[in-house]
C-alpha positions as CSV (number, residue, x, y, z in Angstrom):
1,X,29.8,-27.2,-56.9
2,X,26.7,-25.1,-57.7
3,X,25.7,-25.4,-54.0
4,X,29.2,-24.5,-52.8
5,X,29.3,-21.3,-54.8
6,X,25.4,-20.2,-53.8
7,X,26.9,-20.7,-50.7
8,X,29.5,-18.1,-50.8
9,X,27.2,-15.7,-52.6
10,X,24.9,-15.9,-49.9
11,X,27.5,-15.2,-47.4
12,X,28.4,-12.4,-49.0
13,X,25.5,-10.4,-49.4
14,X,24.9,-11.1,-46.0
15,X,27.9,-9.5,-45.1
16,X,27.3,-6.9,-47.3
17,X,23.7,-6.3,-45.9
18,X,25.3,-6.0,-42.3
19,X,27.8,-3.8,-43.2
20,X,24.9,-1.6,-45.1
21,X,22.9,-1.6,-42.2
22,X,24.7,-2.0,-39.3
23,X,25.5,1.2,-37.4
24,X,27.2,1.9,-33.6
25,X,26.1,2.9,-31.4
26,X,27.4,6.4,-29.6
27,X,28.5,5.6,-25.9
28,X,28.4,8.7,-23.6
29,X,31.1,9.0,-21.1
30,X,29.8,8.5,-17.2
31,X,30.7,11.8,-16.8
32,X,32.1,14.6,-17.9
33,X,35.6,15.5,-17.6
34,X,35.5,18.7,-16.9
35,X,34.4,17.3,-13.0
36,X,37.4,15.1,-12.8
37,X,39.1,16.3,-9.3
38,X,41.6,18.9,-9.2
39,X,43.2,17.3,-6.4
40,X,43.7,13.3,-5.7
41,X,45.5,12.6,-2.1
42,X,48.2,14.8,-2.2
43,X,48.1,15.8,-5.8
44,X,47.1,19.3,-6.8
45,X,45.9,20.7,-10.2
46,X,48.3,23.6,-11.3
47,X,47.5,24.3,-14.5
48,X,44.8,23.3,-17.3
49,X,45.0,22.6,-21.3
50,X,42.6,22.7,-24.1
51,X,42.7,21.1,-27.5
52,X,43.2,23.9,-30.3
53,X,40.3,23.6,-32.8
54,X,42.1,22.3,-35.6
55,X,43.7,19.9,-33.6
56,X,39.6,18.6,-32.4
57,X,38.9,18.7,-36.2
58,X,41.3,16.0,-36.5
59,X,40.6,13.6,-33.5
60,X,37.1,14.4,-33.0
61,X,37.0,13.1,-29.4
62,X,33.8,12.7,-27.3
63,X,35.4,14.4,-24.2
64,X,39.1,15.5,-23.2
65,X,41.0,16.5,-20.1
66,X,44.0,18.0,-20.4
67,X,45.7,18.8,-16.8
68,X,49.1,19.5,-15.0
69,X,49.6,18.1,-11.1
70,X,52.2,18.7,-8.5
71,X,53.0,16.2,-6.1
72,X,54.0,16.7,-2.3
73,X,57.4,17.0,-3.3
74,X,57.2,19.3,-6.5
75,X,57.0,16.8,-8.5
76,X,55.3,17.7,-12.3
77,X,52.8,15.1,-14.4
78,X,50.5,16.0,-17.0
79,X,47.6,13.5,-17.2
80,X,45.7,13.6,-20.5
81,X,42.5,11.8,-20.9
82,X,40.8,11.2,-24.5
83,X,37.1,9.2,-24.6
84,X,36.0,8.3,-27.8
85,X,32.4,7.6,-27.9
86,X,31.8,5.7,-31.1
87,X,28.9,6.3,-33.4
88,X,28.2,8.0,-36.3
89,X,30.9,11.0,-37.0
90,X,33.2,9.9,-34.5
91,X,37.2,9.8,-34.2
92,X,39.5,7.4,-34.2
93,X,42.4,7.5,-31.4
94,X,45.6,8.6,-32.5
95,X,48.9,6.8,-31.6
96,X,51.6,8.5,-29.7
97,X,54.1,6.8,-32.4
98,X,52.3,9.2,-35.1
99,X,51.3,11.9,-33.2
100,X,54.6,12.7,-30.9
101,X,57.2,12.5,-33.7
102,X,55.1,14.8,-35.9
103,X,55.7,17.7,-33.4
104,X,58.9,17.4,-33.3
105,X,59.7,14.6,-30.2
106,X,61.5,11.8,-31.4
107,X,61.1,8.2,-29.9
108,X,64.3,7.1,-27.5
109,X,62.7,3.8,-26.2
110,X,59.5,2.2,-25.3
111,X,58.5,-1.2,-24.1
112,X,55.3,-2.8,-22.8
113,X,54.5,-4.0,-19.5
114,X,52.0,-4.5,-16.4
115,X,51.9,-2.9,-12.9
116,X,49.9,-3.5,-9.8
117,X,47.7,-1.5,-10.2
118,X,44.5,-2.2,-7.3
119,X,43.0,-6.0,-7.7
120,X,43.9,-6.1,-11.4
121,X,47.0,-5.8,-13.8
122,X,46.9,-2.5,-15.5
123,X,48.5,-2.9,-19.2
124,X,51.2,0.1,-20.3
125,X,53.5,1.3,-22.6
126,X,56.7,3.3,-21.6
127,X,58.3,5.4,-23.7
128,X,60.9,7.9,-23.5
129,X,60.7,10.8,-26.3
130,X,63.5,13.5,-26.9
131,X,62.4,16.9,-28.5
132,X,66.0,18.9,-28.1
133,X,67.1,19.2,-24.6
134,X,64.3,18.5,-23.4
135,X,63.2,14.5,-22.3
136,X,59.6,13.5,-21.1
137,X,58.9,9.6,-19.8
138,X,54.9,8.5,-21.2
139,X,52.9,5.8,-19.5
140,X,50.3,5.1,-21.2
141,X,47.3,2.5,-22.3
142,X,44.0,2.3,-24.2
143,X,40.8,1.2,-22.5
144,X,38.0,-0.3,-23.4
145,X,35.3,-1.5,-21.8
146,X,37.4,-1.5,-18.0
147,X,39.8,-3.7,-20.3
148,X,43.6,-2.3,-20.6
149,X,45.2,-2.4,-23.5
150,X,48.9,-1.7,-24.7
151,X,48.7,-2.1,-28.5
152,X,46.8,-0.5,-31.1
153,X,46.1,-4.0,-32.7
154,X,45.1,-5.3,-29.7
155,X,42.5,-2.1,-29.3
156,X,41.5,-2.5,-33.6
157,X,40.5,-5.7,-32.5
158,X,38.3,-5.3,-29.3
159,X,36.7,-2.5,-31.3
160,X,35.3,-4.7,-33.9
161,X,34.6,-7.4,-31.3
162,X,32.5,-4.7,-29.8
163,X,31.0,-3.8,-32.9
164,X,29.5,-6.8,-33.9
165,X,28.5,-7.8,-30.6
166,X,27.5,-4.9,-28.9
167,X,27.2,-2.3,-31.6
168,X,29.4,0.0,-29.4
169,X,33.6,1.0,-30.4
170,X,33.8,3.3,-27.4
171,X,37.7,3.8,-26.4
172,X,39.4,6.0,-24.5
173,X,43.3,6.9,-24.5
174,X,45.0,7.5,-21.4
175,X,48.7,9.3,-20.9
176,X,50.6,10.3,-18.3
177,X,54.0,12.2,-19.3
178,X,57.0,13.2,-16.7
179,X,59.8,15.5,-17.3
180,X,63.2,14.5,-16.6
181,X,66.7,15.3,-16.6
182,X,69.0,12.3,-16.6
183,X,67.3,10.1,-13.6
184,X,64.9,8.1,-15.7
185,X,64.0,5.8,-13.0
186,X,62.7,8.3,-10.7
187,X,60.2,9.6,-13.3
188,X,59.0,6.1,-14.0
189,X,58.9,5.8,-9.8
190,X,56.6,9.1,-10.1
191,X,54.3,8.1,-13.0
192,X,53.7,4.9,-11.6
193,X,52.7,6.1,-8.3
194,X,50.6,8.7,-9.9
195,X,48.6,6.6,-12.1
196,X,47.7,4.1,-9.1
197,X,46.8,6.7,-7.2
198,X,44.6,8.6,-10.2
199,X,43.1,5.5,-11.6
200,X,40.4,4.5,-9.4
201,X,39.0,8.6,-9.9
202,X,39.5,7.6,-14.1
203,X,37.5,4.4,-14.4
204,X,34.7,6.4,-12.5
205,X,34.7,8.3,-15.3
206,X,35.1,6.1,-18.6
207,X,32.3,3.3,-19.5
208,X,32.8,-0.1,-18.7
C-alpha cells in the first residue's frame, strides 16, 4: 500500500516539475501576411482591414490578414487569416460562436463538413449568422500543423499533444464570410470555390 501511494506521489511531482518547467516554444509564421497576394487567378483585392488595438489586446495574435476580394463576376468574400504562434505571452484563438454573437450577429445554422479540397480533405464549419437585415455565410477551420480542424475540442486537444511532444501550440484560424440575400446555396458555391482556389497561397504561409 506504501509503495502504491509513493508511487502516486512521485507521479505527481513529476508532473508538477514539468508543468514548472516546461515552456513552448514560439513558432514564427513562414511568412508574413502582409505578402499574401492581392490577387489569386481571377480574384482581386479591393479593400484591406486592420485589427483595432483593443481588439489585439485581447487576441494577441502572432500575424493577421484582414482582406476583401472580388471575383470575375462581382462576386464579394472577405478572407481573414489569424496565426497564433505559441510561446510565452501568446493568445488563444477565439471562437466565432463567442465572438460573432457578441457584436451583434446571431447564429441561424451551422454544421461541419469536408470538401475536396487538392489531394486532401479540408475540414469546415458552415454557418449562417443574421445581424438585422443583413446575412453573411462563414466557412471556416482551425489549422494546425497542415492538419484541419473543425472543432475547438478537437484543436484544445492537438495543442497539448503538440505541447508535450513538440513544445510548440502554434494555430492559426482561418474564415471566409459571403454576403447574401436569400440564395444561400450560391454563397456556399462561391466560398467553396474561393477557398480551393486561395488555399494552396495559405498553407504557403502557415507552419506545418
Amino acid at each position: 500500500m506504501k509503495a502504491h501511494f509513493l508511487a502516486i506521489y512521485l507521479l505527481l511531482v513529476a508532473a508538477g516539475l514539468y508543468l514548472h518547467l516546461h515552456s513552448d516554444l514560439s513558432v514564427p509564421i513562414n511568412r508574413p501576411l502582409q505578402q499574401f497576394p492581392a490577387a489569386v487567378n481571377s480574384w482581386r483585392m479591393t479593400d484591406e482591414g486592420q485589427l483595432s488595438g483593443e481588439v489585439q489586446n485581447v487576441l494577441k495574435a502572432s500575424d493577421v490578414l484582414i482582406r476583401q476580394y472580388q471575383g470575375p463576376q462581382g462576386e464579394k468574400v472577405q478572407l481573414y487569416i489569424g496565426y497564433h504562434g505559441g510561446g510565452k505571452g501568446g493568445g488563444e484563438i477565439h471562437s466565432p460562436k463567442h465572438c460573432l454573437p457578441g457584436s451583434g450577429w446571431l447564429e441561424h445554422s451551422s454544421n461541419r463538413y469536408t470538401i475536396k479540397a487538392g489531394k486532401d480533405g479540408l475540414n469546415l464549419v458552415q454557418a449562417v449568422y443574421q445581424k438585422g437585415e443583413s446575412s453573411e455565410l462563414f466557412l471556416y477551420w482551425y489549422q494546425v500543423r497542415g492538419k484541419s480542424l473543425s472543432e475547438e475540442f478537437s484543436l484544445k486537444g492537438q495543442q497539448i499533444l503538440n505541447s508535450v511532444l513538440h513544445r510548440r501550440r502554434d494555430a492559426s484560424f482561418i474564415r471566409v464570410s459571403i454576403p447574401f440575400q436569400g440564395d444561400e446555396r450560391q454563397a456556399k458555391a462561391v466560398g467553396e470555390r474561393f477557398v480551393k482556389e486561395f488555399l494552396p497561397a495559405i498553407r504557403t504561409f502557415l507552419p506545418s
